[in-house]
N, C-alpha and C positions, 0 to 999 in steps of 0.2 A: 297639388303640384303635379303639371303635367310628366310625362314621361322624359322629355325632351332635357326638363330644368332638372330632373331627379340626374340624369345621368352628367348637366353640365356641373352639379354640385359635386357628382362622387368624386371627379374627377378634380374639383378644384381639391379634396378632402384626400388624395392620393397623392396630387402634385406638393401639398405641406408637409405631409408623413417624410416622402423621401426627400424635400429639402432641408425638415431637421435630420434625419439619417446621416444625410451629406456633410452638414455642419458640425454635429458632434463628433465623426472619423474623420475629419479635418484636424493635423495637428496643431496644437495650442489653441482651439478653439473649443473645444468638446467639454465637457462638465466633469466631475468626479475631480474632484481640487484646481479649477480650474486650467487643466493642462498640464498638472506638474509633474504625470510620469511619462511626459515625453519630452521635456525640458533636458540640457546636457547639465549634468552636474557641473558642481562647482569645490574648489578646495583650497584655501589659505591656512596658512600653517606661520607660527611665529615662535622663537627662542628664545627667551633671555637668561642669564648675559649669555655671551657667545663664544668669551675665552673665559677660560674658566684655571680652578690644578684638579688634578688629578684627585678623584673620588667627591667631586664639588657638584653641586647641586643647580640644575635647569627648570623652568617655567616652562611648559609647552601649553598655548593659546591656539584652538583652530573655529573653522568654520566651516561647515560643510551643506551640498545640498541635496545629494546624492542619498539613492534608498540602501545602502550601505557603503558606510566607510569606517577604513581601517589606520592605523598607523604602527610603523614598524621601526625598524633599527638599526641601523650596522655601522660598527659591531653592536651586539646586544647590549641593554643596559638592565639595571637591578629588577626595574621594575617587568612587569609583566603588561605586553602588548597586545594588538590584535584589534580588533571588532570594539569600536568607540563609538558615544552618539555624535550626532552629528555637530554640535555647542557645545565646548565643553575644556578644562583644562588640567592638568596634573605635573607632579613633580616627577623627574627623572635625576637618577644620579650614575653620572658617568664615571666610571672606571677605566676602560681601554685608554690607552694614548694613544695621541695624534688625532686624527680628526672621526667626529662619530654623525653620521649622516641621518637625520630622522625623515622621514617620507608621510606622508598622508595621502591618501586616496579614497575618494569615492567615486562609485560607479553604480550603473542605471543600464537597465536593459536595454540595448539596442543603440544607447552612448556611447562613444569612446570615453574611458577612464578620465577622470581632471586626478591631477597630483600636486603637490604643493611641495618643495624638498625645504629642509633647513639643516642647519653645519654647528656642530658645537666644537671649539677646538683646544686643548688640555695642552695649557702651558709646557715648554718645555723649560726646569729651572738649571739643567746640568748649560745650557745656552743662554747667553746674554743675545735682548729682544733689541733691535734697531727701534729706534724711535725718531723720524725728520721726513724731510721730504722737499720738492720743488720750491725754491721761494720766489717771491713776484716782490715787485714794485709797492709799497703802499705810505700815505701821508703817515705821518706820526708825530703830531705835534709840531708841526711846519717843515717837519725835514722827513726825505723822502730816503727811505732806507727798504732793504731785503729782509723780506718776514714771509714765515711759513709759519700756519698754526695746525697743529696736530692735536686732536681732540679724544681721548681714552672717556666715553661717556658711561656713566654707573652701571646704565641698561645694558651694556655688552661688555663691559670689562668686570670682573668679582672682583670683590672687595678685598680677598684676601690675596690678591697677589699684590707684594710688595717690593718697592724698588729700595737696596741698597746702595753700592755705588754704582756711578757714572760717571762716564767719561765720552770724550771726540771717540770717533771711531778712529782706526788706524789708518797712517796715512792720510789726515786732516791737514792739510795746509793754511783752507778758507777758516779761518774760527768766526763765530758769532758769541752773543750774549744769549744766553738758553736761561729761561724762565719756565718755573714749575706752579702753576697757578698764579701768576703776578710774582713768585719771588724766585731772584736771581740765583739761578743753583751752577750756571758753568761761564765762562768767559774767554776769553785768549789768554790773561792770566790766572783763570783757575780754571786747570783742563781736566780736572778730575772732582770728583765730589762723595760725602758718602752722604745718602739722606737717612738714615738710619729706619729705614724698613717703612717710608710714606705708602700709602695705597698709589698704585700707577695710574690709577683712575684722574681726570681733570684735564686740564688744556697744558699740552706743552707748546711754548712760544721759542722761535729762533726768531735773531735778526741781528743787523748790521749795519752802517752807513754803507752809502755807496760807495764805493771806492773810487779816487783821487788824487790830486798830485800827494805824493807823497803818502799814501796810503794804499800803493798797491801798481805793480805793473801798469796798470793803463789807467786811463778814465772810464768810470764805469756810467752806461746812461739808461732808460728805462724802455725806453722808445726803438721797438724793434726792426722797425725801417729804417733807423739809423747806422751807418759805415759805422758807428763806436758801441755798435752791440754786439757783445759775445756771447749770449746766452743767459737763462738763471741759472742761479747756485743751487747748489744741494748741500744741503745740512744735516747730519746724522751723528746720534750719540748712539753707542751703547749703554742698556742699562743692565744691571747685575740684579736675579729676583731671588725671591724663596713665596715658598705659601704657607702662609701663617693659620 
């Protein structure tokens, strides 16, 4: 090989060196786990249930992707925090009232922080809980009535808070038929109720015929571009708890 081909070879043999050099201090492109420790972490964090009483027990579920992460507290709870892997899940039992905020972080050199927040919040029983909300228009077996569903589902309500009585809230004028799983627990004429310590967890239903001649100050219609629409109704009970 003459002199000539020896130096155009060295040089093709220098110009690969430093294009992998290039390649690999390129970020996400380089080797050593295929880019992972310049990647921005990542962190999801999950609660359940989420109302809870007082000294009741949480499922904390996260996910992390960061070369450490941690999960914390406030206010503290029983257990002992700090430095978690990064997959992983455990029980917490909350104590403090009102609301206890858990946080998860992970973080990566040269990253900004990823954090994940979740809220667990400790019934209060010395207060009766509003339960209702906006109703809308909906078909019901050919007639078109006001219904609001309000939904307490297992995953975030405990099991052990239980509703005693119920009743309209104060100052109800509007009454509806209130249904507690499918069965009729309040009405216009039964504006009070006791359910004797049911879990609050399940679907509460309100509703109402429209209102009519004869069943209310005006003509009620559903149709919001219409001159005979005043608005939806709100419907709200309170319930009376304890924790069982």
């Amino acid at each position: 090989m003459g002199a000539g081909a020896l130096i155009a070879f060295g040089a093709l043999v220098l110009f690969v060196i430093v294009l992998v050099l290039l390649v690999r201090s390129t970020p996400g492109t380089g080797g050593g786990g295929g880019g992972g420790g310049t990647r921005a972490p990542t962190a999801r964090l999950t609660v359940q249930p989420r109302f809870i009483c007082s000294g009741g027990e949480v499922t904390l579920q996260w996910n992390a992707t960061g070369d450490t992460t941690t999960l914390s507290a406030s206010p503290a709870v029983r257990e002992s925090l700090g430095g978690v892997a990064n997959s992983d899940s455990m029980t917490a039992h909350i104590t403090a009232s009102g609301v206890t905020r858990f946080t998860l972080e992970s973080t990566r050199s040269g990253q900004t922080p990823a954090r994940a927040p979740a809220e667990v919040q400790v019934i209060d029983t010395s207060r009766g809980i509003p339960i209702g909300g906006q109703a809308r228009c909906r078909d019901l077996q050919g007639m078109r009535v006001m219904q609001v569903i309000v939904s307490h589902p297992a995953v975030e309500w405990s099991s052990s808070i239980r509703v005693h009585r119920i009743e309209f809230a104060v100052g109800t004028t509007d009454f509806c038929e209130v249904y507690h799983d499918n069965a009729l627990v309040l009405s216009e004429s039964i504006r009070t109720a006791d359910l004797g310590g049911a879990p609050i967890t399940g679907d509460w239903r309100f509703q109402r015929p429209l209102l009519g001649p004869g069943l209310g100050a005006r003509d009620e219609v559903c149709e919001e571009n219409s001159p005979q629409f005043h608005g939806w109704p709100s419907f709200t009970i309170i319930a009376t708890i304890t924790c069982s």
